[in-house]
N, C-alpha and C positions, 0 to 999 in steps of 0.2 A: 100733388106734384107741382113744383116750382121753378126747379133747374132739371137742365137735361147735361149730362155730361157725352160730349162729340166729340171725339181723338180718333185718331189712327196711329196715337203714343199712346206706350204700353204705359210710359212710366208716368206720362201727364193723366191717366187713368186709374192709376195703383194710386196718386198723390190725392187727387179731386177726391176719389171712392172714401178713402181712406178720411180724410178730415171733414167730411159729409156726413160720415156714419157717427165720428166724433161729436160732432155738433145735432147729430140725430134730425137731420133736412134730407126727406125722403129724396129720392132724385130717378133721371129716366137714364138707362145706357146704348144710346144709340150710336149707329153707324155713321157716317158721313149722306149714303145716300137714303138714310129716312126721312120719313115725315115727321117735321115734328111736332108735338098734341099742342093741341087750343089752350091749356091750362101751364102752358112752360113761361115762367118772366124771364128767365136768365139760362145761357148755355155758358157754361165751363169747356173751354179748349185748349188748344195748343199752340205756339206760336206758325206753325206749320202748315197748321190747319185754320185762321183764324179766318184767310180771304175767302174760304172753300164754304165757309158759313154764313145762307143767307137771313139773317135776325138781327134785330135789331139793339139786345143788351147782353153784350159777349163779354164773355173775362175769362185770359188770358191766366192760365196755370203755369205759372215758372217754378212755387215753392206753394209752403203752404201758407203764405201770407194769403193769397188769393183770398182767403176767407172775409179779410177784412173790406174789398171790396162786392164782394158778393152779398154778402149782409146790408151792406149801403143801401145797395139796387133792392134786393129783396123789402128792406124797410122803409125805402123811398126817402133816405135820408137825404140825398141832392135834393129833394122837394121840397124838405122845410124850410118857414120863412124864419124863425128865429131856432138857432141852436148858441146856445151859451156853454164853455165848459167855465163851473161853479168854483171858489177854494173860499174854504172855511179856514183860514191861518192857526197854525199852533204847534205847539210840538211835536204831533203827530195828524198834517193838513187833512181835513175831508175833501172830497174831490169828485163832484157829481158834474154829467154831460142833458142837459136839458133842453128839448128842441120844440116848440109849440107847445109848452108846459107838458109834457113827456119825458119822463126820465127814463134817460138811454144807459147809459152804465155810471157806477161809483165805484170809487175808490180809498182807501186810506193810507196813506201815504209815511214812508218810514220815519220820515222828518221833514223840517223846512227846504233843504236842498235840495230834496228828491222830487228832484221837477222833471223827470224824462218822461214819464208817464203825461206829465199835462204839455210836455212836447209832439210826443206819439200822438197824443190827443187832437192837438192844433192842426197835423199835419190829416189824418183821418177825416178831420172835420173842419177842411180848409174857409166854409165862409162861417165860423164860430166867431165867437166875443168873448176874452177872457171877462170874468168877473172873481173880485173877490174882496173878504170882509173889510172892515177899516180896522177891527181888533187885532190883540195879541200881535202890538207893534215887532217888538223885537224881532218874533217868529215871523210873521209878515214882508220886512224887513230883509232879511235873508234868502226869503223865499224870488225875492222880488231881484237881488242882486245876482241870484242864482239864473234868473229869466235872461236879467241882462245880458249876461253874457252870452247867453244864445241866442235872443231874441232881439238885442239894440237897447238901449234908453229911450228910444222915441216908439219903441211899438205901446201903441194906448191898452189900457185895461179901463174898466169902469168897476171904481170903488164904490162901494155898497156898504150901506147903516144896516149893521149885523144883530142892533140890538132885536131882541127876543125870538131868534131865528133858531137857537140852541132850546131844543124841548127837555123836559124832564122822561127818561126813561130807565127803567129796572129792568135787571134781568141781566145776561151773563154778557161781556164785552160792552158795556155800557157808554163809554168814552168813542169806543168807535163808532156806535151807530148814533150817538149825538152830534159827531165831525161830520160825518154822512148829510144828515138828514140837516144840520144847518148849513150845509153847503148846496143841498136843494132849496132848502129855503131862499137862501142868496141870489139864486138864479133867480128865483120867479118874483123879484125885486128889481124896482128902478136902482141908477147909481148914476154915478157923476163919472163921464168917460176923462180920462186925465192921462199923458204919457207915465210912462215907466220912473223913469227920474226925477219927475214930481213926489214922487211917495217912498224913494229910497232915502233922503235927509232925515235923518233920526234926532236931528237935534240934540242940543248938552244936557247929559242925563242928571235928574235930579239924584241927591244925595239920598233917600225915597228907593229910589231904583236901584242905586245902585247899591244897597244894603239890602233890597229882597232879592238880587240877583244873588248875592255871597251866601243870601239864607236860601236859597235853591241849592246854591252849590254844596251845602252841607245834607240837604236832606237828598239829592240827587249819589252822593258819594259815598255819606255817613259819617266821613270822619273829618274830609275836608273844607275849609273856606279859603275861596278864591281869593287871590288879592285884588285890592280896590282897582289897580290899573285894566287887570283882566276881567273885572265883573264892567268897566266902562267899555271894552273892546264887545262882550255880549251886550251892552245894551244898546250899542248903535250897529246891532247886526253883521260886526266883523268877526264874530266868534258864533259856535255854537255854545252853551253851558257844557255840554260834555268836551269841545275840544278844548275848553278856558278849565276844566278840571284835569284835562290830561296833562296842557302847558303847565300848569302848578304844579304837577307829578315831579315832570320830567327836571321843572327846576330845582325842584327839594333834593332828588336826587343828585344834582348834577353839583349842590350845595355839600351835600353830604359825604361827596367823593373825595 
């Protein structure tokens, strides 16, 4: 026993009970005027109740987010000296949180824009350090313009030499647990700290580029190739390939009318 749950709310009680027994974190159901045991790190309360309780690591049940910081307390995550959250860049990013070489959660990510998770992340684990790969510019690229705008141009990330961080593994979902586990990789890697807008300049894409973009776009679609204007918009991370395949849709169409 870990947490003691203290209310004299029903419904701060029904909430805590309930997303405790979810997360299977045994817990104690006490009164306001108990004792509470030698073995409690954390009491669960209510706003109501919070000054009534005399301990020293109380959380505050409004919803059920609570959970996320209860887990903090319980893991001693405010204690650690280094937590990193990880990105392995690519079409579908890997996304590890690694704290004194301790892997705390992963993720895989829908695509390069799907940064709300490494936002949720940031916020969770307010003294982290993003990190992430130097590869898979393009994807990279986007991922990075996508930061921007929530997070400024000048908040620093520290770029990381991603080469041989990606292991060889078989077996069923293969790509994701390779995004994964080079995105741990990454973490437990020096890098070079740099702002945000240092690494969003894509530079003029070679003619290289921007023919394996259009030969994406044909094996991504099957039937189509992008035109060269819009395989230059994906290579300097203004487009996704799938949204530079829907633009060419909707143009054909709009030709055809």
């Amino acid at each position: 026993m870990r947490v003691a749950v203290i209310t004299s709310n029903a419904r701060v009680y029904y909430l805590a009970s309930k997303v405790l027994k979810e997360y299977k974190i045994p817990f104690y159901s006490l009164r306001l005027e108990d004792k509470i045991p030698f073995d409690v790190e954390v009491v669960l309360t209510g706003e109501e109740d919070y000054n009534r309780i005399d301990f020293p690591a109380k959380v505050v049940v409004r919803n059920e987010n609570f959970i996320d910081e209860l887990l903090a307390k319980l893991e001693g995550r405010e204690r650690f000296r280094h937590i990193y959250i990880a990105v392995d860049p690519g079409e579908r990013p890997g996304v590890s949180v690694v704290a004194d070489n301790r892997v705390l959660e992963v993720y895989h990510l829908r695509n390069p824009r799907d940064v709300e998770v490494i936002l949720e992340l940031l916020g969770k684990y307010p003294k982290a350090k993003l990190k992430i790969g130097h590869g898979a510019k393009r994807q990279r690229i986007l991922m990075l313009k996508a930061l921007a705008s929530a997070l400024g141009e000048d908040y620093p990330v520290i770029l990381v030499d991603e080469k041989r961080t990606t292991p060889k593994v078989g077996g069923v979902d293969v790509s994701q647990v390779q995004d994964i586990i080079a995105s741990i990789n990454i973490a437990l890697r020096d890098g070079r700290e740099v702002k945000i807008r240092e690494l969003m300049e894509s530079g003029e894409p070679t003619r290289g580029e921007i023919e394996h973009i259009k030969k994406k776009s044909r094996e991504l679609s099957g039937t189509i190739t992008i035109s060269s204007a819009l395989a230059e918009e994906v290579a300097r991370g203004n487009l996704t390939l799938e949204e530079a395949v829907e633009a060419h849709k909707k143009k054909i169409k709009g030709v055809e009318r």
